[in-house]
C-alpha positions in Angstrom: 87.3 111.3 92.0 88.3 108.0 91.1 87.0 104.8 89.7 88.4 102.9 92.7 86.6 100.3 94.8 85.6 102.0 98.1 88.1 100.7 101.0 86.9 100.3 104.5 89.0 102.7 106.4 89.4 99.9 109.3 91.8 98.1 107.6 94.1 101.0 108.7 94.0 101.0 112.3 96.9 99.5 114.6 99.1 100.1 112.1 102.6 102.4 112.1 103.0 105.7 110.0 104.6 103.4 107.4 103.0 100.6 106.9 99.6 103.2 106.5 101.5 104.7 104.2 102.4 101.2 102.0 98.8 100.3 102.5 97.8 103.4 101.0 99.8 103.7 98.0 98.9 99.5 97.1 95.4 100.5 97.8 96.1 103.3 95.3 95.0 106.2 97.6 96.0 109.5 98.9 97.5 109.5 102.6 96.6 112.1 104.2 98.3 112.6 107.7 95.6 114.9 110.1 97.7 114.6 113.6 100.1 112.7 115.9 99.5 112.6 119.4 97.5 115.3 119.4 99.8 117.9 117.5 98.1 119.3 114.0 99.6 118.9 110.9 97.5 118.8 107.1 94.2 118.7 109.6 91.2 117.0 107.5 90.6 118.6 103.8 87.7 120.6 103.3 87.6 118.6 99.8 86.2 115.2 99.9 87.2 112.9 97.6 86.8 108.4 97.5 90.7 108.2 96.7 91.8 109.8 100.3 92.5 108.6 103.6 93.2 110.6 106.3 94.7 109.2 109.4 95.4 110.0 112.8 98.2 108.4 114.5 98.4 108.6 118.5 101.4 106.9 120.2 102.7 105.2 117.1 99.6 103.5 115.8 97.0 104.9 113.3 93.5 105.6 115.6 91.7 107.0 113.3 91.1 106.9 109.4 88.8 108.0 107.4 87.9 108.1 104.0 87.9 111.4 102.9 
């Protein structure tokens, strides 16, 4: 785990793939992609950890995210 300041997962949503992605790596965290319109990829971790977010992107746009 790390010593980060917990992020509000929010701050994701309505963005792209890539600018999650950015936000992620400034916010210093592990992304985590769980699916894209519907169609499985890493799925969510059975690990939880404060340094992760895992996002779910549906037509082109981040859903769902979740620390995790």
């Amino acid at each position: 785990m790390s010593d980060n300041i917990v992020v509000d997962p929010s701050i994701f949503l309505n963005l792209t793939k890539k600018r999650s992605q950015d936000l992620a790596e400034v916010k210093s965290l592990v992304w985590r992609l769980v699916s894209i319109d519907g169609e499985s990829y890493l799925g969510y971790p059975e690990d939880t950890r404060d340094d992760r977010v895992c996002v779910v992107i549906e037509k082109g746009l981040v859903v769902e995210a979740t620390i995790q």
